[in-house]
C-alpha positions in Angstrom: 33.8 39.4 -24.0 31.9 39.7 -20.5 34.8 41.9 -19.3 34.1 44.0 -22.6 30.2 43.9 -22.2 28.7 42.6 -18.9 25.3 41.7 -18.9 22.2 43.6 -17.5 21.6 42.9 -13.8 18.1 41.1 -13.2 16.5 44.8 -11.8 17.4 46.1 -15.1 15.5 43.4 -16.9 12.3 42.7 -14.9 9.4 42.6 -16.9 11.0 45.4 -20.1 11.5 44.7 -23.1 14.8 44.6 -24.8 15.9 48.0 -25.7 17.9 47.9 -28.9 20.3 50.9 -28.3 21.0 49.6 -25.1 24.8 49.0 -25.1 26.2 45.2 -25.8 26.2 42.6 -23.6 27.4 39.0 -23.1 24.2 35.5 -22.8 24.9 32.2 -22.5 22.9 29.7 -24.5 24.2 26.5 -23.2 24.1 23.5 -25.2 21.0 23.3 -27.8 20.4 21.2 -30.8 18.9 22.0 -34.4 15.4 22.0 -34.2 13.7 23.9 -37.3 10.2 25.3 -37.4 8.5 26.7 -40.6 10.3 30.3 -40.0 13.5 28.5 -39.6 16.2 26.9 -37.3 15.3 27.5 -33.7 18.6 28.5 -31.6 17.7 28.1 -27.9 17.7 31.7 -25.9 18.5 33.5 -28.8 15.9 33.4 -31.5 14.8 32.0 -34.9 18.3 32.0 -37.3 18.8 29.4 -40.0 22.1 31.7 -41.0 23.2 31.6 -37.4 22.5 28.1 -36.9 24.2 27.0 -39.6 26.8 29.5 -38.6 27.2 27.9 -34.9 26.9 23.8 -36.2 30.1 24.9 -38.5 32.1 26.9 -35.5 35.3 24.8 -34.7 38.2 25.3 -32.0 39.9 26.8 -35.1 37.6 29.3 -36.0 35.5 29.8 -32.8 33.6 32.8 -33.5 30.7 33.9 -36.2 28.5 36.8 -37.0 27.2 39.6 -36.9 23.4 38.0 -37.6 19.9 40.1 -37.1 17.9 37.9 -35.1 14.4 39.6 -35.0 16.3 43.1 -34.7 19.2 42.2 -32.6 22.6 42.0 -33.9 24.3 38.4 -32.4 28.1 37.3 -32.2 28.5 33.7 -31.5 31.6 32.3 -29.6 32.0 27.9 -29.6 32.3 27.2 -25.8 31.9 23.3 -25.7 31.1 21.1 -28.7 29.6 17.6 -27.7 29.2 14.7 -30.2 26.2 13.2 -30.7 26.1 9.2 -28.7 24.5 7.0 -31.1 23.9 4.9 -28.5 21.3 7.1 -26.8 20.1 7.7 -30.3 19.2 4.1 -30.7 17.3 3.7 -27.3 15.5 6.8 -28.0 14.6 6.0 -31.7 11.6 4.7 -31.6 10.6 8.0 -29.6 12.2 10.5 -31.7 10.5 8.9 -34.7 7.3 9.2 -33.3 7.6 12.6 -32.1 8.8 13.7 -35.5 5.4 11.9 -37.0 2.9 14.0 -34.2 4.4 17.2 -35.4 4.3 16.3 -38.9 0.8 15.1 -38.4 0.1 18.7 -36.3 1.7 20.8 -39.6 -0.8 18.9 -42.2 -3.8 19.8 -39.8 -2.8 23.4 -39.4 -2.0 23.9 -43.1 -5.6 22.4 -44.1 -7.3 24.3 -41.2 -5.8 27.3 -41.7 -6.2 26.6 -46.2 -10.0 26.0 -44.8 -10.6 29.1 -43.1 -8.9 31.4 -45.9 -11.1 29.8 -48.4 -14.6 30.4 -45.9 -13.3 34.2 -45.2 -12.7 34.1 -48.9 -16.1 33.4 -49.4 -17.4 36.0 -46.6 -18.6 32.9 -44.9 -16.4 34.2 -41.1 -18.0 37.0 -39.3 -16.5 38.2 -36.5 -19.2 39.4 -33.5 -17.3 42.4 -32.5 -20.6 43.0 -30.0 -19.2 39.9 -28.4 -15.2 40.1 -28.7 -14.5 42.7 -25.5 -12.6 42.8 -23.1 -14.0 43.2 -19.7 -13.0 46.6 -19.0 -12.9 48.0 -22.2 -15.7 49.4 -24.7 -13.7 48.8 -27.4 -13.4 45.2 -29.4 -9.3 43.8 -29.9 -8.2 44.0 -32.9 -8.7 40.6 -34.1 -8.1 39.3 -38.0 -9.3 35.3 -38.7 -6.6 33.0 -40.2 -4.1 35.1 -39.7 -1.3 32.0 -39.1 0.5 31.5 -35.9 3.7 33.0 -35.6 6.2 31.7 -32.5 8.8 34.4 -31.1 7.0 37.3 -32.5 8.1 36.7 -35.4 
């Protein structure tokens, strides 16, 4: 595949953005784990993808390729490199951990979900005003766009 389509050089890539009819190319991810999000299954260095994730957890030395997906525009063909079992015994020193980390972000999504039910409910009732004499930039006349409640969003999308 990296014969097929090589990847961009790094000059190619400084600081544009991807250019979807850019011809195909060949990235690494490396090794990554589930990890889900409200908008779904994170895959490391590619994007949000349940269907892709679920696609790649399923991808044996059998059947070692999936896809097409769209991942936030971009079409994605995933190849199984290495496949690593999980060691329960790490999982047991780290349990404690894990557990707590899993109770701070569910304890983060119940804030957010009430702040951001709160807020709705307040511009609902015309009780947010947004100072647009005060939202500027420095060197600009003109205020940002800017829209309360509006929910955070990761990866743009």
């Amino acid at each position: 595949m990296k014969e097929l389509f090589p990847a961009a050089s790094d000059s190619d890539q400084a600081g544009a953005a991807p250019d979807p009819t850019a011809a195909p190319h060949v990235e690494e991810t490396g090794l990554f784990s589930l990890r889900a999000t409200r908008e779904g299954v994170v895959v490391e260095g590619i994007g949000v993808s349940s269907p892709l994730a679920q696609a790649a957890f399923a991808l044996t030395a059998d059947k070692p390729l999936a896809g097409p997906f769209d991942v936030n525009g971009t079409f994605v063909v995933v190849r199984l490199k290495e496949r690593k079992d999980p060691d329960l015994a790490d999982f047991e020193k780290h349990k404690i951990e894990l557990s707590r980390e899993a109770e701070l972000t569910k304890w983060e999504r119940v804030v957010t979900d009430w702040m951001q039910s709160r807020c709705v409910e307040a511009k609902a009732a015309r009780r947010i005003n947004v100072n647009t004499d005060v939202l500027r930039y420095e060197d600009s006349s003109e205020p940002p766009p800017y829209e309360p409640c509006v929910p955070h969003r990761q990866f743009g999308g």
